[in-house]
Residue frames as a rotation matrix with the C-alpha (Angstrom) as fourth column:
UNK 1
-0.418 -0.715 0.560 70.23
-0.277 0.688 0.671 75.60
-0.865 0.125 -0.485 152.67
UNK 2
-0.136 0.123 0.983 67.59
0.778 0.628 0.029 74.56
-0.614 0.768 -0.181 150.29
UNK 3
0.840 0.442 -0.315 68.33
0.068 -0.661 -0.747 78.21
-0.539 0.606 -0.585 148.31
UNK 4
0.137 -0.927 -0.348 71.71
-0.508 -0.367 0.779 77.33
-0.850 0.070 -0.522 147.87
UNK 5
-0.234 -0.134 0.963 70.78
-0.242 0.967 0.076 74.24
-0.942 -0.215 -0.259 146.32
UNK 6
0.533 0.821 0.205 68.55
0.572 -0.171 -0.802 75.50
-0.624 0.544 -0.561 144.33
UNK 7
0.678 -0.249 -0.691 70.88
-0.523 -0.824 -0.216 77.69
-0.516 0.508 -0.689 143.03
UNK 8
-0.663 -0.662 0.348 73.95
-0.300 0.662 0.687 75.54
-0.686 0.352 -0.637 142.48
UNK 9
-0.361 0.274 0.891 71.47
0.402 0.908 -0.116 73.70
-0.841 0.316 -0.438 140.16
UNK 10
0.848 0.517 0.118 70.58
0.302 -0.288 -0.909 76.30
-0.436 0.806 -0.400 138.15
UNK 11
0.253 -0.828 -0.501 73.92
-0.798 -0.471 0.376 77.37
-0.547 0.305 -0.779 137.43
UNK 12
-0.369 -0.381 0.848 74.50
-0.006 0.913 0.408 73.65
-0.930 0.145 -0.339 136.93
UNK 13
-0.250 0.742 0.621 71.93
0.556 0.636 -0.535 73.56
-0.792 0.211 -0.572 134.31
UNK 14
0.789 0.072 -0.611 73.28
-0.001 -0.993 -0.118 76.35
-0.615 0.093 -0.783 132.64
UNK 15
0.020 -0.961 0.274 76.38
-0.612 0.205 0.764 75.12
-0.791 -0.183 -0.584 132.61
UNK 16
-0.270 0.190 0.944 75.56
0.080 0.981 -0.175 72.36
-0.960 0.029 -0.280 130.81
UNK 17
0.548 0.726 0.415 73.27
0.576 0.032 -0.817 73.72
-0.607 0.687 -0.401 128.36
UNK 18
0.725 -0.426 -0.541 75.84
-0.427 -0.894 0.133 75.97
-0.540 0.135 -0.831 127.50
UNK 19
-0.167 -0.929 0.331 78.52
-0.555 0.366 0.747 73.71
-0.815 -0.059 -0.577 127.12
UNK 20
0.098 0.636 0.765 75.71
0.618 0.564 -0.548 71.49
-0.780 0.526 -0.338 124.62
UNK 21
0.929 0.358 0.098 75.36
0.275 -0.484 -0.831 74.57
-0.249 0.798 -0.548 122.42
UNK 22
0.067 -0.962 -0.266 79.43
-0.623 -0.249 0.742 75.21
-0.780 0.116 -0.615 122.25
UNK 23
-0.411 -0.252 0.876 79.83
0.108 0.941 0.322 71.36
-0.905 0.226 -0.360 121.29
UNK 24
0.190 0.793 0.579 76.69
0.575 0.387 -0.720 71.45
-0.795 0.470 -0.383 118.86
UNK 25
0.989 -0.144 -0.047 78.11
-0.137 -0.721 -0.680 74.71
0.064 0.678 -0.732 116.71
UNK 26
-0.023 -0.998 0.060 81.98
-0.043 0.061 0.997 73.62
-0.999 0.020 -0.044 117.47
UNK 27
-0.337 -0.614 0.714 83.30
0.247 0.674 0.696 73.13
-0.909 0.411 -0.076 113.77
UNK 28
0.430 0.867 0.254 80.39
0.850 -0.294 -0.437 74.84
-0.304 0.404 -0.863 111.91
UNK 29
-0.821 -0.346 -0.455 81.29
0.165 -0.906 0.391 77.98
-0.547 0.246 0.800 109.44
UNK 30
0.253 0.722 -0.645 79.15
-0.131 -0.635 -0.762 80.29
-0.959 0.277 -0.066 107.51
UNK 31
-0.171 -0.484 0.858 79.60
0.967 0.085 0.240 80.47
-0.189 0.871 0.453 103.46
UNK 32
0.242 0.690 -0.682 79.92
0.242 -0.723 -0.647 83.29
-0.940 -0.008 -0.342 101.80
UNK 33
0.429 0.205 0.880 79.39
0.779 0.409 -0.476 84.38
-0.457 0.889 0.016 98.47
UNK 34
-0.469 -0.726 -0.504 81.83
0.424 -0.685 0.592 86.74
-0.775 0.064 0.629 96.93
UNK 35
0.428 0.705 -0.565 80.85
-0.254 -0.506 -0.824 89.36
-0.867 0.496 -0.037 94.23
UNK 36
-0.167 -0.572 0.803 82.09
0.807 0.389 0.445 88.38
-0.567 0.722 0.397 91.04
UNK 37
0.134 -0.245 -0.960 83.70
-0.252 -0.946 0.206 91.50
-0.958 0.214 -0.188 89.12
UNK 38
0.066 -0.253 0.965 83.64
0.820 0.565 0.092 91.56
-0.569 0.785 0.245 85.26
UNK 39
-0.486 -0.684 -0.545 85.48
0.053 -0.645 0.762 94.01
-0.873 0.341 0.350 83.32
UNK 40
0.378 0.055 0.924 84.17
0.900 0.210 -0.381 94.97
-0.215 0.976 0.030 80.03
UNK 41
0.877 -0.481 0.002 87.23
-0.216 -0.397 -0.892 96.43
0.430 0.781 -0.452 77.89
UNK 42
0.295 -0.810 -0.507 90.46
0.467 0.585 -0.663 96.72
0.834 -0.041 0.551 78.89
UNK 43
0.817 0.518 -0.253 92.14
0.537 -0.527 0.658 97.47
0.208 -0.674 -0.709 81.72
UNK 44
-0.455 -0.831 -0.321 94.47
0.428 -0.520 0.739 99.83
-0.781 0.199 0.592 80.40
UNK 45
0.394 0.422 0.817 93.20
0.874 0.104 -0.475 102.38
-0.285 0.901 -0.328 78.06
UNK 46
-0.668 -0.744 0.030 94.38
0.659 -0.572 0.487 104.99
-0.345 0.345 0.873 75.80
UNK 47
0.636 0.656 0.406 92.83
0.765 -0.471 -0.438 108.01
-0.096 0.589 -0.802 75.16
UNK 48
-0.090 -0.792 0.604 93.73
0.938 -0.272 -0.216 111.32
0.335 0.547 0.767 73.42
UNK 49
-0.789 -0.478 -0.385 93.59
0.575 -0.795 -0.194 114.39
-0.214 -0.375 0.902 74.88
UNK 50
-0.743 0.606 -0.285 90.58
-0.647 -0.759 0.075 116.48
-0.171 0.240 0.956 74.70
UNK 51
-0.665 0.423 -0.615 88.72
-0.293 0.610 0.736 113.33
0.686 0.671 -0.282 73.48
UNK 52
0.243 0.456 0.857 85.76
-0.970 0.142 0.199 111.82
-0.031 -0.879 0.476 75.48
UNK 53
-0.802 -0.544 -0.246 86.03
-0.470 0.829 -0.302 108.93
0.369 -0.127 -0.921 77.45
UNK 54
0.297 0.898 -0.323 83.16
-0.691 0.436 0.576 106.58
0.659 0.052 0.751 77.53
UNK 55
-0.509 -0.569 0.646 84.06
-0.844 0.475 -0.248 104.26
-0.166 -0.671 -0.722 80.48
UNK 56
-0.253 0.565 -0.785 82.77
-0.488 0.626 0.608 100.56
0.835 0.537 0.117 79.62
UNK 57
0.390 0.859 0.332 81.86
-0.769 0.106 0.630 99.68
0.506 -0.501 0.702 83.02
UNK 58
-0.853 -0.485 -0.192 82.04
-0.380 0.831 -0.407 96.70
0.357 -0.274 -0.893 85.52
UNK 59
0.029 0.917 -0.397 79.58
-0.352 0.381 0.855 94.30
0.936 0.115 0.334 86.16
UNK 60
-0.590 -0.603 0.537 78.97
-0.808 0.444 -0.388 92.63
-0.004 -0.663 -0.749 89.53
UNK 61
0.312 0.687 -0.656 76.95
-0.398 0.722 0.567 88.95
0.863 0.085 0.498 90.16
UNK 62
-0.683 -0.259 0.683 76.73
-0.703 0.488 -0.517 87.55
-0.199 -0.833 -0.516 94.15
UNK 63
-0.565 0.499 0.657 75.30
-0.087 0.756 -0.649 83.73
-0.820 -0.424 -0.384 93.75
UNK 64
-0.882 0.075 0.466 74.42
0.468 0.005 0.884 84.84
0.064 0.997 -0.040 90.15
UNK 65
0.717 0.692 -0.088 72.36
0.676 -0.720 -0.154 88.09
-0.170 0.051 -0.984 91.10
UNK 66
0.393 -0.165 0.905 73.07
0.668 -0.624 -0.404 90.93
0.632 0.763 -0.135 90.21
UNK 67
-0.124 -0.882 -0.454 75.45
0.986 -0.059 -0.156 93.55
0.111 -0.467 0.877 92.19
UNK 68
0.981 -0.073 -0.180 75.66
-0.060 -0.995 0.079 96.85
-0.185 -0.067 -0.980 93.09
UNK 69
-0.159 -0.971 0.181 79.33
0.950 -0.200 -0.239 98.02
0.268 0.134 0.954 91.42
UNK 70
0.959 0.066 -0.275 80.34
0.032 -0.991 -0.127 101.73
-0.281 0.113 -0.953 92.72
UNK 71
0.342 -0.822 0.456 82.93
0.879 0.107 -0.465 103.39
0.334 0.560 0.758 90.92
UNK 72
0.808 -0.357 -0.468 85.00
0.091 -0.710 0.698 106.15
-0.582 -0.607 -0.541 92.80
UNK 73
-0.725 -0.628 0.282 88.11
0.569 -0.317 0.758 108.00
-0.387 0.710 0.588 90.32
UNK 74
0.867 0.497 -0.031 87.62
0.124 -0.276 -0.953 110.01
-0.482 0.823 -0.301 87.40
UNK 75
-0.076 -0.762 0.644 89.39
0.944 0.152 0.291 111.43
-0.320 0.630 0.708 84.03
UNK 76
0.540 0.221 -0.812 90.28
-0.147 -0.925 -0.350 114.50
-0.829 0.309 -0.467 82.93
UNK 77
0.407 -0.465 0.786 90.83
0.884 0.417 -0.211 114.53
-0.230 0.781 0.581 79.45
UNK 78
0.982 -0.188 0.012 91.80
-0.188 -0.982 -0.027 117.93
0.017 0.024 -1.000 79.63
UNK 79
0.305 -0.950 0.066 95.34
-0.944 -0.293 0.152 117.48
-0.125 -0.108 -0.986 81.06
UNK 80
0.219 -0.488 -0.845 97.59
-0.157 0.837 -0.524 114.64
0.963 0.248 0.106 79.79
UNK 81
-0.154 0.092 0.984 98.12
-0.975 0.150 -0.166 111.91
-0.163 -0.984 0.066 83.12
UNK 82
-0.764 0.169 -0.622 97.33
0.057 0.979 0.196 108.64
0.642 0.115 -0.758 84.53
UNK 83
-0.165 0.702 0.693 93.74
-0.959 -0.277 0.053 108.42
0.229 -0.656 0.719 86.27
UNK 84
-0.995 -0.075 0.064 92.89
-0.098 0.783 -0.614 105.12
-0.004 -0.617 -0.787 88.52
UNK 85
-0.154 0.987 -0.054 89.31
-0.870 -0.109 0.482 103.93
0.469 0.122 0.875 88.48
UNK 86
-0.988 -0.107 -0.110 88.30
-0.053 0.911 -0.408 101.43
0.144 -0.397 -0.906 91.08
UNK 87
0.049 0.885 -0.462 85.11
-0.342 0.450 0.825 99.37
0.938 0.118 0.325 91.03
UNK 88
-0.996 0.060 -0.062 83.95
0.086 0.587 -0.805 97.85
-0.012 -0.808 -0.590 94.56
UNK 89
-0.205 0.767 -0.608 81.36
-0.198 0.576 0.793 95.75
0.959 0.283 0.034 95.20
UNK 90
-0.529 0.083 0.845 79.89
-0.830 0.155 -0.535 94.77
-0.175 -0.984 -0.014 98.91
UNK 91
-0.628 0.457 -0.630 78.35
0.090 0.847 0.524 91.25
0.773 0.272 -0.573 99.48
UNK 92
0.443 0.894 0.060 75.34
-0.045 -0.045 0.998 90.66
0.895 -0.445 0.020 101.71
UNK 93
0.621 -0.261 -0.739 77.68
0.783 0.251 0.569 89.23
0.037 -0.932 0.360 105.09
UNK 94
0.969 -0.127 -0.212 79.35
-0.185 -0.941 -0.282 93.03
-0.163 0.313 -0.936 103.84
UNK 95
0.261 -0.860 0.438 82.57
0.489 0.509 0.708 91.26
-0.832 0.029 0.554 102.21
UNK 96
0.376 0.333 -0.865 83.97
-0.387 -0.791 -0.474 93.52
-0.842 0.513 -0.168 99.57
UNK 97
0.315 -0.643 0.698 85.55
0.878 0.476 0.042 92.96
-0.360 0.600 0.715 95.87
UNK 98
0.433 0.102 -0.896 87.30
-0.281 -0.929 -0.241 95.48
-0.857 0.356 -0.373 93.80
UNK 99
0.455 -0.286 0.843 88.93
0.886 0.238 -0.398 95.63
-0.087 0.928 0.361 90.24
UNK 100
0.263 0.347 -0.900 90.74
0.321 -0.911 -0.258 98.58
-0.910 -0.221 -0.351 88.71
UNK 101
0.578 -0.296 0.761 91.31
0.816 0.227 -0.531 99.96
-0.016 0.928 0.372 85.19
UNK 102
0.067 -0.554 -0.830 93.70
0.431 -0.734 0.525 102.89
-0.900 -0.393 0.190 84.37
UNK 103
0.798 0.571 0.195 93.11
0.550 -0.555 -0.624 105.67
-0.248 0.605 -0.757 82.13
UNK 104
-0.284 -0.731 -0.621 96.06
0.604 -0.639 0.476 107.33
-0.745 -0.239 0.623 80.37
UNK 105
0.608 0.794 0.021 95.63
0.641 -0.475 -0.603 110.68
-0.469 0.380 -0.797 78.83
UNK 106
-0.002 -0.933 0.360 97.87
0.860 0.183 0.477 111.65
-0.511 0.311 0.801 75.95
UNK 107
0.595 0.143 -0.791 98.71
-0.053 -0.975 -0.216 114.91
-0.802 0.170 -0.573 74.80
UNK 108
0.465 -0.541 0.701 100.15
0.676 0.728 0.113 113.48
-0.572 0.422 0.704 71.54
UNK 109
0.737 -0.265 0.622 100.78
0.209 -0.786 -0.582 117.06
0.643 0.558 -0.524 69.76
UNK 110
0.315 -0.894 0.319 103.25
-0.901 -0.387 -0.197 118.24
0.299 -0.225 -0.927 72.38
UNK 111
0.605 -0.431 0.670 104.67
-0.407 0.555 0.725 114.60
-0.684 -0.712 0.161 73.08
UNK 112
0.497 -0.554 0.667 105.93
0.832 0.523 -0.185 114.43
-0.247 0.647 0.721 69.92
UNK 113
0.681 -0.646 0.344 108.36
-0.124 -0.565 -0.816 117.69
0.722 0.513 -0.465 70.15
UNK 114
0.352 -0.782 0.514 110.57
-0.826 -0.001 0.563 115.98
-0.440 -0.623 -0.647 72.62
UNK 115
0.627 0.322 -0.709 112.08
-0.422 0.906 0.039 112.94
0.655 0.275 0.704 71.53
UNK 116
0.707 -0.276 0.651 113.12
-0.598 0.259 0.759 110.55
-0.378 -0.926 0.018 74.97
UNK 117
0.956 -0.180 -0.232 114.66
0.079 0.918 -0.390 107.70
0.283 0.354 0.891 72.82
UNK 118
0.310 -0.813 0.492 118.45
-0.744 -0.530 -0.407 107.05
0.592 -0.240 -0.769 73.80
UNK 119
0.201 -0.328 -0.923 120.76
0.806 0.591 -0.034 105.37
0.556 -0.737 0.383 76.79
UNK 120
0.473 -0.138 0.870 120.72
-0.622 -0.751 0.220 106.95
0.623 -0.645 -0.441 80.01
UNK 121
-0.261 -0.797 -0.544 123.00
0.133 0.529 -0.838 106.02
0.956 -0.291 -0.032 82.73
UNK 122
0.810 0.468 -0.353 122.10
0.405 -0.010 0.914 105.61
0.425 -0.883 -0.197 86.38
UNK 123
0.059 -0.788 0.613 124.27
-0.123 -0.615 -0.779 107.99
0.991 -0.030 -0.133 88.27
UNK 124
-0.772 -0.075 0.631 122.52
-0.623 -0.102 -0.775 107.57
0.122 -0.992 0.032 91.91
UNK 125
0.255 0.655 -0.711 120.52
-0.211 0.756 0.620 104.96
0.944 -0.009 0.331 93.15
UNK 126
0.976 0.217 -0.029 121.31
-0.020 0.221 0.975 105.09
0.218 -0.951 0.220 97.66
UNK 127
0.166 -0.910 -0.379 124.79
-0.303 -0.413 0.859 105.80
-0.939 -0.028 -0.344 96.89
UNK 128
0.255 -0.199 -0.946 126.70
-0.943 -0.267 -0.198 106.88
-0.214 0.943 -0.256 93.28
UNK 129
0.219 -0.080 0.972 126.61
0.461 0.887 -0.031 104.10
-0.860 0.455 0.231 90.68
UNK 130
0.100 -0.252 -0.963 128.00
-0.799 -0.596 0.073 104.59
-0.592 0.762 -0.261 86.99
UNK 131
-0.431 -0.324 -0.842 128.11
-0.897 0.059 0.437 102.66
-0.092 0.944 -0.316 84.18
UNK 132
-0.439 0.768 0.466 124.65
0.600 0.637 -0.484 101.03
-0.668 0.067 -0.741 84.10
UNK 133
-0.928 -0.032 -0.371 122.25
-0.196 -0.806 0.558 101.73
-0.317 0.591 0.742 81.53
UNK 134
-0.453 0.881 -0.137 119.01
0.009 -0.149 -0.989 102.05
-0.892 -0.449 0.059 80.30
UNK 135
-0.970 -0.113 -0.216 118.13
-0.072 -0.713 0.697 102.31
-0.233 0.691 0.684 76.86
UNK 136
0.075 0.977 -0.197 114.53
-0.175 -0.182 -0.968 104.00
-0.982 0.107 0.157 75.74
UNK 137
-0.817 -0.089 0.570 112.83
0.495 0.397 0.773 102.84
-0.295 0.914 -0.280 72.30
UNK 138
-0.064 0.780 -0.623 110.44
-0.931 -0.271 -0.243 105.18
-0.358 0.564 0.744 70.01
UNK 139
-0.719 0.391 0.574 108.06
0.554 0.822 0.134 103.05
-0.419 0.415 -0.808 69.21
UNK 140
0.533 0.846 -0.035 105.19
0.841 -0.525 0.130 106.07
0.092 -0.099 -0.991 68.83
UNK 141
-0.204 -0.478 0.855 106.08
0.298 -0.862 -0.411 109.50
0.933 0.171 0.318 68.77
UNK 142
0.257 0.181 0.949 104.29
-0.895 -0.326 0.304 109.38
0.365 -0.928 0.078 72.73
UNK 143
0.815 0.527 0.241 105.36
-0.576 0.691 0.436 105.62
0.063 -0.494 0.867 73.17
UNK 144
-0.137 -0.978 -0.159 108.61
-0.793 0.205 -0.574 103.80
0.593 0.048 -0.804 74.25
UNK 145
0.950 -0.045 -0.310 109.77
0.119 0.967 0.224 100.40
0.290 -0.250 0.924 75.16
UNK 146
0.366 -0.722 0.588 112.47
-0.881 -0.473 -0.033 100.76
0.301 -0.505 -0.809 77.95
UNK 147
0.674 -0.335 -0.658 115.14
0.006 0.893 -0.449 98.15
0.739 0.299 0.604 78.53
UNK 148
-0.429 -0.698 -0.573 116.98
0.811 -0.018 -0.585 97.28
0.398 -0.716 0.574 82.11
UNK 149
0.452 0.540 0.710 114.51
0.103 -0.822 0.559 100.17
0.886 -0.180 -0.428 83.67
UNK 150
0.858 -0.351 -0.376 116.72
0.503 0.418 0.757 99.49
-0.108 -0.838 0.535 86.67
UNK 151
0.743 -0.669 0.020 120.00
-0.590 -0.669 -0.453 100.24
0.317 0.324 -0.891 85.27
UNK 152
0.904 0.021 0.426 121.03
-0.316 0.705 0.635 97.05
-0.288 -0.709 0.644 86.60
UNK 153
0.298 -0.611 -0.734 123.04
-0.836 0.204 -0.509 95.52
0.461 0.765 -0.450 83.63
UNK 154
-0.801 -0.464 0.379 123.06
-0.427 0.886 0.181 91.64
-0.419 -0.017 -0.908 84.49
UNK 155
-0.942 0.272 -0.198 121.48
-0.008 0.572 0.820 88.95
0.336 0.774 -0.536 82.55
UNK 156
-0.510 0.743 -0.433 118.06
0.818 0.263 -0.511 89.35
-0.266 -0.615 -0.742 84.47
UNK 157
0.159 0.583 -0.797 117.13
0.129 -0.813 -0.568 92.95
-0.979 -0.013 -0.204 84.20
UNK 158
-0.956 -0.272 -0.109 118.87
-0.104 -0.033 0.994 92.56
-0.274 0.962 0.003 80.44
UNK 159
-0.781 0.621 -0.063 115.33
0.433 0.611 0.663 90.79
0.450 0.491 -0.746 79.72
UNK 160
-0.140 0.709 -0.691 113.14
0.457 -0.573 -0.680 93.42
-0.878 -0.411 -0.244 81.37
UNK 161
-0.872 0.317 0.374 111.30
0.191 -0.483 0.855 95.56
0.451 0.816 0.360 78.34
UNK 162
-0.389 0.693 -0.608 108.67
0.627 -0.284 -0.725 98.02
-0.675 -0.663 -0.324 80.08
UNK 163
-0.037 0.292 0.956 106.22
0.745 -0.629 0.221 100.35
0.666 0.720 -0.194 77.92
UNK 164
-0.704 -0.037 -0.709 106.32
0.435 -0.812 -0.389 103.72
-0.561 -0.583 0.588 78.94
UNK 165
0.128 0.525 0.841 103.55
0.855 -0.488 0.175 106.63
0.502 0.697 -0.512 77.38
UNK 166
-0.906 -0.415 -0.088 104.68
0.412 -0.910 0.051 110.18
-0.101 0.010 0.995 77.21
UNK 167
0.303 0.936 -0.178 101.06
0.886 -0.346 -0.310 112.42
-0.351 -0.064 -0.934 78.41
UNK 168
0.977 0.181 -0.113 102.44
0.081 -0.804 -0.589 115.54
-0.197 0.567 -0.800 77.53
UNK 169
0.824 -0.510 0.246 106.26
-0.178 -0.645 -0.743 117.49
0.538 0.569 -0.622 76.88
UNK 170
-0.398 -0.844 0.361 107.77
-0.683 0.009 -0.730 116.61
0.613 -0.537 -0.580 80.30
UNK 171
-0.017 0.558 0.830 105.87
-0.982 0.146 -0.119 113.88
-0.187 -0.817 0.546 81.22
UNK 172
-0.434 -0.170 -0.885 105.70
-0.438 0.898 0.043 110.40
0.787 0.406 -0.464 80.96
UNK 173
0.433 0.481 0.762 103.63
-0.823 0.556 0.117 107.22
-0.368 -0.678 0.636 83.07
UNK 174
-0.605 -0.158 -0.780 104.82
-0.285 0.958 0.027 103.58
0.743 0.239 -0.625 82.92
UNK 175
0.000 0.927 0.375 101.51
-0.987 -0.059 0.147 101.69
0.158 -0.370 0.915 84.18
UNK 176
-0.033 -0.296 0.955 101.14
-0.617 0.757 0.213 98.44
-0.786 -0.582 -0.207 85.84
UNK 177
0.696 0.146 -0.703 102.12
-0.700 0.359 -0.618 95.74
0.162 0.922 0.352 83.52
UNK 178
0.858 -0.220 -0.465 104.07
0.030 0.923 -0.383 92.16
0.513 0.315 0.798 83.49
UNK 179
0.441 -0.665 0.603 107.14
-0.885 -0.212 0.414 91.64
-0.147 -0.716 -0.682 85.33
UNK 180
0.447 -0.341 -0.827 109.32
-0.651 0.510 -0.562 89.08
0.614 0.790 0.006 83.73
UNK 181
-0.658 -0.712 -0.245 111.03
-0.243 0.509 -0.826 88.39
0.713 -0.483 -0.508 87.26
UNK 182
-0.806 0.392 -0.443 107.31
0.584 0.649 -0.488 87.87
0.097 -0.652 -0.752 88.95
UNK 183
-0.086 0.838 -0.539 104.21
0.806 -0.260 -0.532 89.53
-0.586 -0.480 -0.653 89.18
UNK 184
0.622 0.272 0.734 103.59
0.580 -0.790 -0.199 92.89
0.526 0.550 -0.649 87.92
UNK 185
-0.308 -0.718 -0.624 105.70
0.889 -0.451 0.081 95.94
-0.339 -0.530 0.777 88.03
UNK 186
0.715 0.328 0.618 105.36
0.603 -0.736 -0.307 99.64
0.354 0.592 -0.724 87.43
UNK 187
-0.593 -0.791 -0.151 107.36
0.692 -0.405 -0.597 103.19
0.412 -0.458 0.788 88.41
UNK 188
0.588 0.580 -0.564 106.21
0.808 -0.449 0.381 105.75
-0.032 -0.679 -0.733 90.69
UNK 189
0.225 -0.652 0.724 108.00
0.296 -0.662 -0.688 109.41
0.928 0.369 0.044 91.08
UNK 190
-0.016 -0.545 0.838 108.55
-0.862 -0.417 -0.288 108.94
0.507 -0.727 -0.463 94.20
UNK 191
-0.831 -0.525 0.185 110.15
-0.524 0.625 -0.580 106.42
0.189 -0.578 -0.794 96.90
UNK 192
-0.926 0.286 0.248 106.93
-0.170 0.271 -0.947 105.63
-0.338 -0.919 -0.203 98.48
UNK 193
-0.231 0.740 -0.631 104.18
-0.965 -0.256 0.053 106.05
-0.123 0.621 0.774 95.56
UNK 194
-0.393 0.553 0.735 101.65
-0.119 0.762 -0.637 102.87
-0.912 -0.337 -0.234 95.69
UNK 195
0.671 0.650 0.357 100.30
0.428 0.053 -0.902 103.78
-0.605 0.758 -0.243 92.20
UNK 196
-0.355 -0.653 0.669 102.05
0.931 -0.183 0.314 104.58
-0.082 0.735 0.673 88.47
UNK 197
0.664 0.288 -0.690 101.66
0.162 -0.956 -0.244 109.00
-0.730 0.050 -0.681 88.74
UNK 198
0.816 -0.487 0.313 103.15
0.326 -0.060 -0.943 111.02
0.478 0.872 0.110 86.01
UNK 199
0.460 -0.879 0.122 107.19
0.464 0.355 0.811 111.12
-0.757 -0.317 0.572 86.14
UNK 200
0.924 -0.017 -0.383 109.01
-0.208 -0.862 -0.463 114.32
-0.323 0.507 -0.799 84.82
UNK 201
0.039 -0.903 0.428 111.92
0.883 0.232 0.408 114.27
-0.467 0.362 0.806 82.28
UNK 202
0.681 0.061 -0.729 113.29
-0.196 -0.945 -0.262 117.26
-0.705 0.321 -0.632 80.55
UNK 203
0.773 -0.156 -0.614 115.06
-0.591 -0.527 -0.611 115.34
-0.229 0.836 -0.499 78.13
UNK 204
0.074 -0.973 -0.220 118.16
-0.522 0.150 -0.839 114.81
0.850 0.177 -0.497 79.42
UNK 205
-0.783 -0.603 -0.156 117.37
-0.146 0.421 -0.895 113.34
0.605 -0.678 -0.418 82.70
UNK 206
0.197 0.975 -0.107 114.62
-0.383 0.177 0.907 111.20
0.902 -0.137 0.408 85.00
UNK 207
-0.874 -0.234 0.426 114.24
-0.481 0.297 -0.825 110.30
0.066 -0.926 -0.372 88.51
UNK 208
0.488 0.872 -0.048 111.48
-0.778 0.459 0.429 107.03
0.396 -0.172 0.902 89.42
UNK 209
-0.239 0.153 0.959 111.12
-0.856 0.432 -0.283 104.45
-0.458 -0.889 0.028 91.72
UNK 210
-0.576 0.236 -0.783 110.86
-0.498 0.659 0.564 100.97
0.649 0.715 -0.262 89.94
UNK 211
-0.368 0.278 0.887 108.22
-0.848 0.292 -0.443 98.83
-0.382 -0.915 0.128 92.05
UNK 212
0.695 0.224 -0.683 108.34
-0.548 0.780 -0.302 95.08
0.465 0.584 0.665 91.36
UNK 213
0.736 -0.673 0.072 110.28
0.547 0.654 0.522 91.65
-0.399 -0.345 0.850 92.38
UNK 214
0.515 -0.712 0.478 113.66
0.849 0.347 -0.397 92.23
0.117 0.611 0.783 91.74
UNK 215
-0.070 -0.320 0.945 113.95
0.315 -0.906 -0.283 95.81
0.946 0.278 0.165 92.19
UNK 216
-0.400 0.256 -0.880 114.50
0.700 -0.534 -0.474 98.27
-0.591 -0.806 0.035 95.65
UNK 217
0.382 0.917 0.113 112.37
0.918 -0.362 -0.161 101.15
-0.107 0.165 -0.981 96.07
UNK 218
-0.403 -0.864 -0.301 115.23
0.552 -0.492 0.674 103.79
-0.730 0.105 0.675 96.01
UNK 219
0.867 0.031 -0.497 114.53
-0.372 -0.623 -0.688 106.81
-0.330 0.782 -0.529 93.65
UNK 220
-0.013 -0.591 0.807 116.96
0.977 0.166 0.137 106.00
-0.215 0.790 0.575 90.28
UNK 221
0.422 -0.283 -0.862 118.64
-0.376 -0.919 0.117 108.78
-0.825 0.275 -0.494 88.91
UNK 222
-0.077 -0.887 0.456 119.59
0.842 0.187 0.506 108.03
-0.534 0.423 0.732 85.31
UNK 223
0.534 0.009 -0.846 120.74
-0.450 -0.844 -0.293 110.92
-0.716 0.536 -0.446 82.78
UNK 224
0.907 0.128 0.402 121.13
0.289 0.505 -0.813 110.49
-0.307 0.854 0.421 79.22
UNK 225
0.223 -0.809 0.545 124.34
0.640 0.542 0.544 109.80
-0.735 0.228 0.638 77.30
């Protein structure tokens, strides 16, 4: 009898002490200090073809030390493209940060023997549409300002203007960049594409994915006028 007792009391006394150290840490969090990322240049850059690319870097600072930054991507200036560079940081409680910059590579000799400028009509877009339009500005012999990149034609997408850069003859990128109806938008060459990749035209006709407020993910078909 008096081991039962004995027991019951230690459990009791457990019990308790437990319950003391719940209570005492109830409400209590941890801080942590994020890495602070800093960018030096831009994060969008242009380079030419063959040229080198000097990459200006990211800093990190946790609590105002200094960071490990690793940087995972690369560029080939070799072939005209978009390349993704992404900076990530870890913090001490192993919380991460990242940043990224995009690299486009421009093959400006053969992007200036096509020329893209024009109105293209959207023909297909999840079932046949007609008499929506697009129209592409030369600004650059590799550079265009595209209006209604949708093909929408109402008083929104009227007030869309997207830069596009032409990497080589049949290529073209439109990189992440303002959204007029919210956030940021780019295009993708395909339905499902998370990042701006390069997006083939032959002139007369382009298929891309607009990704942004305002817009479905649907491949766009428009051909030119």
């Amino acid at each position: 009898m008096n081991k039962i007792i004995y027991s019951i009391g230690i459990l009791l006394v457990l019990f308790l002490f437990t319950a003391c150290e719940k209570e005492d840490t109830l409400g209590l969090s941890k801080q942590t200090n994020y890495v602070v990322l800093t960018m030096a240049g831009d994060e969008l850059i242009v380079v030419d073809k063959g040229a080198t690319f000097t990459d200006p870097g990211v800093t990190g600072t946790e609590a105002g030390e200094a960071a490990e930054v690793v940087v995972t991507g690369s560029v080939d200036v070799s072939t005209g493209g978009i390349y993704k560079l992404t900076y990530t940081s870890i913090n001490v409680d192993g919380y991460p940060a990242s940043v990224n910059r995009y690299v486009v590579v421009i093959d400006k000799a053969a992007a200036a023997t096509v020329d893209l400028a024009g109105q293209y009509e959207r023909t297909y877009y999840g079932k046949p549409r007609s008499g929506t339009y697009s129209d592409w500005t030369k600004v650059e012999d590799w550079k265009y300002t595209v209006n209604d990149p949708g093909g929408v034609d109402n008083a929104d997408h009227d007030a869309i203007n997207i830069t596009i850069y032409q990497v080589d003859a049949t290529h073209f990128v439109v990189p992440i960049q303002k959204n007029p109806l919210g956030g940021t938008m780019f295009c993708s060459s395909t339905k499902g594409g998370d990042v701006p990749d390069n997006i083939e035209h032959n002139g007369a006709k382009y298929l891309w994915s607009v990704k942004g407020a305002g817009f479905g993910t649907n491949l766009r078909t428009l051909e030119k006028r």
